[in-house]
Phi, psi and omega in degrees: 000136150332137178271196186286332172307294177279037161262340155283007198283064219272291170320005174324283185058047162274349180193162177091028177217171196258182183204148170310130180187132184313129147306143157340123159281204176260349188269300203299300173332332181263003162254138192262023174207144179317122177278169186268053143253208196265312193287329198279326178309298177291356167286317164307298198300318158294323193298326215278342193264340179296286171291021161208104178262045171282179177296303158305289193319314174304294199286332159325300169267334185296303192314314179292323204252339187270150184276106181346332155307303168272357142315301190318318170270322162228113206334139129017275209288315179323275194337294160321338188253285171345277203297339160271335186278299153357275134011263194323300192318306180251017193042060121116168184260164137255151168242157182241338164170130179296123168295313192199167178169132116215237195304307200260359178218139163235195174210092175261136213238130173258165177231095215298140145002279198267343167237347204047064173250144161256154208244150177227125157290107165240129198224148181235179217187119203279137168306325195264141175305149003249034154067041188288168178255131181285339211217142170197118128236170203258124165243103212258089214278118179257013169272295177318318181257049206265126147281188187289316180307297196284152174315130171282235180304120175112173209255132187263117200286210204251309150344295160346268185342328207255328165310272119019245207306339151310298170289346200260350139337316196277340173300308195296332172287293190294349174249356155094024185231349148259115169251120179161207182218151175199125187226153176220123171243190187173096219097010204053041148224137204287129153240005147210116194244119190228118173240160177200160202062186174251153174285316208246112195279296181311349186234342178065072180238110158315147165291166181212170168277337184282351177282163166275134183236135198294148177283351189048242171297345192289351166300321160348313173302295253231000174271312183292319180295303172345278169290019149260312166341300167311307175294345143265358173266350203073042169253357153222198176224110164343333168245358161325133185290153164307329188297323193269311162247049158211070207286353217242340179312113170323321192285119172277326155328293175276342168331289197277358216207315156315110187246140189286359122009280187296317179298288210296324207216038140051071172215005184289348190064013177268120191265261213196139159257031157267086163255201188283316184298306159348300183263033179221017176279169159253104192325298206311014193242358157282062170235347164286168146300325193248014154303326199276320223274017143302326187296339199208020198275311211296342177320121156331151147312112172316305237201138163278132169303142184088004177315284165204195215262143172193095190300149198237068177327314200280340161316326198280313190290338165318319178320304191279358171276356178296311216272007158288302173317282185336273188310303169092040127214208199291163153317284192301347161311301185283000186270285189291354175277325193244357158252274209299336177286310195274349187249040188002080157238083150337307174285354194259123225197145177254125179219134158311121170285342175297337182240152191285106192262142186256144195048045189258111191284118161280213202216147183220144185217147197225131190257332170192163206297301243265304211281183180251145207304136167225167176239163192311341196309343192227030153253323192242156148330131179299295186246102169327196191161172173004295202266339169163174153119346196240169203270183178180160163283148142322298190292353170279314166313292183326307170287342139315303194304305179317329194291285187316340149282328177242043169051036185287335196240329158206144188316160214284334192288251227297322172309310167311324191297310170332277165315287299224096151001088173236356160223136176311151173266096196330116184068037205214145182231332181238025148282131140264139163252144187260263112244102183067050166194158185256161198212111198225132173221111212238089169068027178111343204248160193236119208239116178262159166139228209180095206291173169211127164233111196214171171277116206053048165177128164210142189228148158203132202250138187217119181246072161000018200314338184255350168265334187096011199258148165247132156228115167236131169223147213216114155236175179225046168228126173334143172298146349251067188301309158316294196303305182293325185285327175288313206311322200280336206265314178301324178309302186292323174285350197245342190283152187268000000 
């Protein structure tokens, strides 16, 4: 299993996303072998760790090859549990031909092992010895794995596109690597609405488009709208210290130094409550906000704030406890009165697992492709909260988006502050993080929303602002069940 850190890290994107990147010449297309350069060396140095997927071989190469800069944003252990899981997935790579390559950088177009999809590698390379890799992601290309139903080569109308993504849903479904909804609008009104797989393995009950699926990290939105909210009646300030409304916070470190700022957009130097306390916790006892803060108040700073990016679970639940101080009621009081009410996301929710939510998916995980799915349930929170964990419908994501375009929820000047990109993504060149949003720019066009990654579960919401396109995909399945059908719907929507 993964650890727990990364099943929420949902901006994470060191791999399984797509990326801006120089294409193939007609000379760099005909080569079939790692060039002898520094990005080509370190291009070997994966495949050959990659095709022998034990664990060790991974933490190996992880240890020799990743550049200290991207340990630094992302742990060790992360790096490994990806690149094994990765691993796992395709049986290992062949390369079929270098795309692009010079000194700090390639581009490789690969062929997974166990399914034959083919993958394009993109990797940087640090300028400075010993040249560790900086930048690395897995792309999964649909002008290349184009079936005979869908367009190959060339700009695909929106139909193609709706085609195309049909088939390639009903593959993915009939191989047992998708369980979930998948909705696409345009103008807010759905022109492809889809469920597959089960909610329920044990009762054999379907997905519908109408189940609820957990959200993982997506609360981050809806944490973030809170606190601007707050914050356009003026009852707080974006640079207010954590201390100032939460003066009784033990940790005097983050008390004083910690700006909500800082919180939103996971610069606080503040780490995580999926820890060691965490998996020696008794879940059913998480279900306030200030239930979590044993897991992390005593924790050190990492970092001074504003140093750089480190995604922070435990920031976010300090968040909802501001807007609990502030508002003078509960988080989920105020989530559902001033979000979920005003944009009719009916479906939407932080609900207790302990209790019976009716059409509600359960989350199923695998430790590897061979073994068999169990589900999560003794794994995740009993009750979500600030930072992820509680549910939603497609259609509700959908109908967040509509509030939030048309300012339902906040003003177009805070709605922009909100969206709007403010710290680079570690090893992401066209990522920005915003508050509590991801701020993304794919071929002129600019896609904002927000991920969910857990052991069963992954959601991801993508919000077009200058096309017009909503895309929500929903898994009750390990990542990256979710991540690759929006990565495919981006390709397509964005090609130039």
């Amino acid at each position: 299993m993964y650890s727990t850190r990364l099943g929420l890290l949902s901006v994470l994107w060191l791999c399984i996303m797509t990326c801006a990147f120089p294409r193939a010449t007609a000379s760099q297309a005909t080569q079939t072998r790692t060039p002898d350069t520094l990005a080509g060396r370190q291009l070997a140095a994966l495949l050959q760790a990659l095709n022998t997927p034990d664990a060790k071989t991974i933490r190996a190469f992880v240890e020799k090859h990743i550049a200290k800069s991207f340990l630094d944003a992302i742990p060790l252990d992360e790096h490994v549990a990806v690149n094994s899981k990765f691993a796992e997935e395709n049986g290992g790579l062949a390369l079929e031909r270098i795309e692009h390559v010079d000194t700090y950088e390639v581009a490789a177009l690969t062929r997974a092992k166990s399914n034959n999809t083919l993958i394009r590698i993109h990797m940087k390379v640090e300028k400075e010895p010993p040249h560790g890799i900086s930048a690395l992601y897995y792309e999964i290309d649909p002008d290349i794995t184009a079936t005979p139903e869908s367009p190959g080569k060339g700009k695909m109308t929106e139909a193609d596109i709706l085609r195309s993504l049909e088939t390639y849903l009903n593959e993915r479904a009939a191989a047992d690597r998708f369980s979930g909804a998948v909705l696409v609008a345009k103008g807010g009104k759905p022109i492809f609405a889809r469920a597959y797989g089960l909610a329920s393995k044990a009762f054999n009950v379907p997905n519908r488009v109408d189940t609820k699926f957990n959200l993982g990290s997506m609360n981050k939105m809806f944490t973030a709208i809170a606190v601007a909210q707050l914050a356009e009646k003026g009852k707080l300030s974006f640079d207010d210290t954590v201390g100032k409304h939460l003066p009784a916070y033990p940790n005097k470190e983050v008390s004083n130094k910690v700006t909500i700022h800082h919180l939103l957009t996971h610069t606080s130097g503040m780490g995580d409550y999926f820890n060691e306390e965490y998996e020696k916790s008794a879940k059913e006892r998480l279900r306030a906000v200030k239930d979590y803060f044993p897991l992390f108040v005593n924790e050190p700073l990492k970092f001074e704030p504003g140093q750089k990016w480190d995604y922070s679970n435990a920031g976010f639940m300090l968040l909802g406890a501001i807007i609990e101080k502030v508002s003078g009621q509960s988080y989920f009081d105020y989530v559902r009165e001033n979000l979920y009410k005003p944009a009719g996301m009916t479906n939407t929710d932080c609900y207790e697992m302990d209790q019976d939510t009716p059409n509600l998916a359960i989350g199923y995980t695998r430790e590897r492709a061979s073994r068999p799915w169990k589900n999560n349930l003794y794994l995740h929170v009993v009750k979500g909260g600030p930072a992820g964990g509680g549910f939603s419908t497609v259609a509700d994501l959908l109908k967040f988006d509509i509030a939030l375009r048309n300012h339902k929820l906040l003003s177009r000047k805070y709605t922009d502050l909100v969206l709007t990109g403010k710290v680079a993504q570690p090893g992401s060149p066209i990522s920005k993080y915003a508050y509590g949003f991801g701020d993304e720019r794919r071929n002129g066009h600019r896609i904002v929303g927000h991920g969910g990654v857990f052991p069963g579960i992954n959601s991801q919401l993508e919000i077009y602002l200058d096309l017009g396109y909503t895309v929500a995909v929903m898994s009750n399945y390990d990542p990256p069940a979710a991540s690759r059908v929006a990565d495919r719907l981006r390709d397509m929507l964005t090609q130039e």
